[in-house]
N, C-alpha and C positions, 0 to 999 in steps of 0.2 A: 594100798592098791594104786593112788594113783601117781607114789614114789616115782614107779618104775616107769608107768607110762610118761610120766617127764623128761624122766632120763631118754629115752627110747627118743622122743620128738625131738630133743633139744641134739641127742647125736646126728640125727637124719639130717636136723637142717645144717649141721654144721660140718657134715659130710655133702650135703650138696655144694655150700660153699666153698669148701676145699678143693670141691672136684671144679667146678664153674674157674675156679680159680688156675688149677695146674693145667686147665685146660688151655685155658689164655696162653698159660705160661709152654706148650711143650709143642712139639712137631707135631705135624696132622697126623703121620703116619704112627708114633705115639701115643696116640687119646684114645686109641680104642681098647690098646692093653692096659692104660691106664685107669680105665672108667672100668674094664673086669677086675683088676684087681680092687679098686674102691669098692665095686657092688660085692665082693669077694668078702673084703675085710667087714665091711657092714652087716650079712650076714651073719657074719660069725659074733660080732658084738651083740647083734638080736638075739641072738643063740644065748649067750652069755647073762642077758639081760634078765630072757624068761626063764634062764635055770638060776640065778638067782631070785629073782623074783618069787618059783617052785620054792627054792631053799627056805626064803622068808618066811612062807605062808608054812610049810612044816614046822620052821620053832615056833611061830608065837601058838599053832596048835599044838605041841609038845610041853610049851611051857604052860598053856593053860589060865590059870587064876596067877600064877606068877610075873606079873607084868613088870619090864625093870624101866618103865618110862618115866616114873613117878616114883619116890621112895617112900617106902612103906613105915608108916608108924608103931607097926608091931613089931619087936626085936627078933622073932623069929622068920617073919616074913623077908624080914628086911635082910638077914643072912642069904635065906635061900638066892635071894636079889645078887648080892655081891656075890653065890659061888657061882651063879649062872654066868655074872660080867666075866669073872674071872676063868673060868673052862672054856669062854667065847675067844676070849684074849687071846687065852696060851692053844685053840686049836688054829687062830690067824695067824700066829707069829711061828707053829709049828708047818705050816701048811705053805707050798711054793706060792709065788705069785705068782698070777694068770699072764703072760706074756703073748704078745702078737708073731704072727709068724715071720720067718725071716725076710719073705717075699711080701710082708704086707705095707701096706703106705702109712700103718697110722703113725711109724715112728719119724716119718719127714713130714706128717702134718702138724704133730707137735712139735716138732726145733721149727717148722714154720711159723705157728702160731707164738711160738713162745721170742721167736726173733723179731714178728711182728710188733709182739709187748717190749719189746726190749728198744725196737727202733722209736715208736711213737712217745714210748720214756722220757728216751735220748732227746727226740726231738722238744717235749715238752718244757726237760730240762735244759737244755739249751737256748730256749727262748727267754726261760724265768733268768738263767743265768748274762746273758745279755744284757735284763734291763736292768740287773744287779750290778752289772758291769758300768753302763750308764751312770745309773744312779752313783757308782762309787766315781768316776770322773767328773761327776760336778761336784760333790763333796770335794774332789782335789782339788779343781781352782779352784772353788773357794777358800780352801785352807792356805793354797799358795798365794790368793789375794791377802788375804789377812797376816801372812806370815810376811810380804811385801812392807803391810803397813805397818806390823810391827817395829819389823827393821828399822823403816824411816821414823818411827816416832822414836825409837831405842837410838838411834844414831842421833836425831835432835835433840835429844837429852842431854848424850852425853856430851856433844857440840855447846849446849848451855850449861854444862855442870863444868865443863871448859873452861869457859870465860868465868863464869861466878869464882873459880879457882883462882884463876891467874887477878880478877880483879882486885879476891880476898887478899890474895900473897902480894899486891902492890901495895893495896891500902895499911898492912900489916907491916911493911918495910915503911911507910911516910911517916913522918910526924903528926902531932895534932892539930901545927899550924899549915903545914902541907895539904894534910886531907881535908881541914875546911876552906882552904883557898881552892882546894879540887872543886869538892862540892858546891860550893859560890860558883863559880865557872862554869858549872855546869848547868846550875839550876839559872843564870843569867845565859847562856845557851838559850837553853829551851824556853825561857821566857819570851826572847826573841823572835825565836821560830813559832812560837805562840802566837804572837803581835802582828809578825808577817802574814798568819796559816786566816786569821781574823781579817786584815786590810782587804785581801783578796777576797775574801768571803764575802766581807761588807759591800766592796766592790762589785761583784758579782750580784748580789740580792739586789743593792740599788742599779744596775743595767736592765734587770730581770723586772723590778717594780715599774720603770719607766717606757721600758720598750713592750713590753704585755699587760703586766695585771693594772698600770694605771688607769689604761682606758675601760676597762673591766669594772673599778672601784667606780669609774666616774661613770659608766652604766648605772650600776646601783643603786649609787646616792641619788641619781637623777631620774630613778621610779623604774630603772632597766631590770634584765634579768640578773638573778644571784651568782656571783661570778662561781664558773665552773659550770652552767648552764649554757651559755655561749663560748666556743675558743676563741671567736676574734672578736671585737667589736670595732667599726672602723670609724672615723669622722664625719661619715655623712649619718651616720646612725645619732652620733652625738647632738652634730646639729640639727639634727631632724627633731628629737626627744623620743619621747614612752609614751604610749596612752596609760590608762589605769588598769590593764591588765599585764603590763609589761612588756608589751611587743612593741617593736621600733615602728615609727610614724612613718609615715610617707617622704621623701626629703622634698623640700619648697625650695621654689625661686628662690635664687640670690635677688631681693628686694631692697636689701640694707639695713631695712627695718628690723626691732630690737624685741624677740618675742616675749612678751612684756611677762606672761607668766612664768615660762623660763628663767627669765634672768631674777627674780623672785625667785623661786625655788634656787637658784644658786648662791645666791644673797644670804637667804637662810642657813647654806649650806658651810660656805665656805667665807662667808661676811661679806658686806659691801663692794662692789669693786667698781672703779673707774671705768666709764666708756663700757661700750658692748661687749660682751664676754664673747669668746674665743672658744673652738674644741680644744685648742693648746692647750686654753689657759686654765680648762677644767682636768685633764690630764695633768698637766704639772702640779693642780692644787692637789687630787688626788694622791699624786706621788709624793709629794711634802709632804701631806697628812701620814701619810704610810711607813714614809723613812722616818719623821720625828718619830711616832708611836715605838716604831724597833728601836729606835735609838734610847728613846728614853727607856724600855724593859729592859734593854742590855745596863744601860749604865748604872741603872737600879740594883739589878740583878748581880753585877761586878762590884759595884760598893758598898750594898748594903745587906746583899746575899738573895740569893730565890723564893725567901718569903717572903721579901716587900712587895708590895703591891703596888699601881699606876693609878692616878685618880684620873677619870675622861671626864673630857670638858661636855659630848656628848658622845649618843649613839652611833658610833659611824660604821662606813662599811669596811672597815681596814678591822674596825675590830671584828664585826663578825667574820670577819673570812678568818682571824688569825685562831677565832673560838671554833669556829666548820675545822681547821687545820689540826687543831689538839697541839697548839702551839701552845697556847696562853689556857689560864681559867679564871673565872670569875670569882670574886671573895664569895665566899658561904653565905652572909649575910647582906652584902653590898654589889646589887649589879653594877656599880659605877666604878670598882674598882676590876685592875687584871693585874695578871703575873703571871710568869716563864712558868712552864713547866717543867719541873728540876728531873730530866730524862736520868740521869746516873745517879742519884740520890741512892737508890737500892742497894748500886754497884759499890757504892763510897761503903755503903753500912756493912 
């Protein structure tokens, strides 16, 4: 029962839209033969609706106890079931289909509707198909970046399988007094450019120690801050001194006088020294102390390899900065000993 009346609701409203619709769409003088024939066709569908609807309610009363909604467990029941399907079948397929009249609209509301679904598809699909488009053009540069660096690694390759070639095919044409005079020459080369790559370095570090980190070391040792806690420190801080929290004094008249605990604390520091001590002279002891220490871990380190160890005469501040740096470390056993940190060791193995 209330099949039909669905049917019936769901065509009305979708004949009112249709009409709301071509009404938009047609001349004024248009809409009115238009909306007769809609109310025209509608009818006729209602018509349609309650004679089938009439039809319906005549079989399931003709059929009775024969119900075919549910298949029946009895093998005789169950027959009658399938001749009913079957004489239903062969009188629809025998029988015309119901067609709208020639003058009626329902057949431009369907290519309407159905063009409708066909456009809103289109559109749907065009969209998905867009960011597929998208998506596949980043996938390209990317494959063209990587196919870029292919190249250049595939071209560097063979650039170095190049040379290994040609070096192979010289070395293979020399003697064995030729190729070890090669090899001497080269490896006294590179020895060179070793010695040189080092002067400069050294050079460099000792410019570096004495124009910054000296006065820095000689903050520290003299009760200042941990170097890397101040960027500069300048000479009036030096000769001013620290209190016991670390922070630089107030700077005093130049008086002449020799600040008696100062230069004790430097005495301690750096051993006795002649006459009143100087900001110079504490910078320069600083940087002495600083270059000897490298000096002697390199020289250690070149003759007798990177697990000898440095024995210190004391605690200073050159070593701890070099142990804050992860330059140096301490023996296992012996804080009074350091040694290089062997950075390529791993590479070597």
């Amino acid at each position: 029962m209330a099949e039909p009346v669905d049917a019936l609701r769901k065509l009305q409203d979708y004949v009112r839209k249709a009409k709301d619709t071509e009404n938009n769409a047609l001349p004024p003088g248009d809409s009115s033969v238009y909306a007769a024939q809609l109310e025209a066709a509608f009818e006729e569908l209602s018509l349609q609706v309650v004679g089938e609807k009439k039809a319906l309610e005549q079989l399931k009363a003709n059929i009775g106890d024969s119900s075919v909604e549910s298949p029946s467990t009895d093998p005789k029941k169950r027959l009658e079931q399938l001749q009913i399907i079957k004489a239903a079948y062969a009188n629809l397929t025998q029988a015309a289909p119901t067609l709208p009249s020639p003058d009626s609209p329902l057949p431009a509301l369907l290519a309407l509707r159905n063009t409708h679904k066909v456009f809103t598809e289109c559109k749907d699909s065009a969209l998905i198909t867009y960011q597929k488009l998208s998506e596949a053009r980043k996938r390209l540069a990317q494959e063209q970046a990587d196919l870029h660096d292919a190249q250049l690694i595939a071209a560097a390759l063979e650039d170095r399988i190049a040379k290994l070639t040609i070096e192979v095919q010289e070395k293979s044409q020399n003697s064995p007094e030729e190729a070890a005079r090669a090899l001497i020459a080269s490896q006294e080369q590179r020895r060179q450019l070793l010695e040189e790559e080092t002067r400069k370095l050294v050079k460099a570090l000792a410019r570096f120690i004495k124009s910054h980190l000296a006065a820095l070391l000689a903050a520290e040792e003299l009760g200042g801050p941990v170097v890397g806690d101040l960027l500069d420190v300048s000479d009036e801080m030096l000769a001013a001194g620290f209190n016991p929290r670390g922070n630089a004094k107030k700077p005093k008249a130049q008086t002449g006088e020799v600040d008696t605990k100062r230069q004790k604390r430097i005495d301690e520091i750096w051993g006795p020294q002649e006459g009143a001590i100087t900001e110079d002279h504490e910078r320069e002891a600083a940087a002495t102390e600083m270059r000897l220490l490298t000096e002697d871990l390199l020289n250690v380190a070149a003759e007798e390899g990177t697990g000898t160890y440095v024995t210190l005469t004391r605690d200073s501040a050159a070593a701890r900065f070099l142990i804050r740096a992860k330059v140096v470390q301490f023996h296992p056993r012996d804080a009074r000993k350091l040694r290089l940190i062997d950075f390529g060791r791993e590479l070597d193995e």
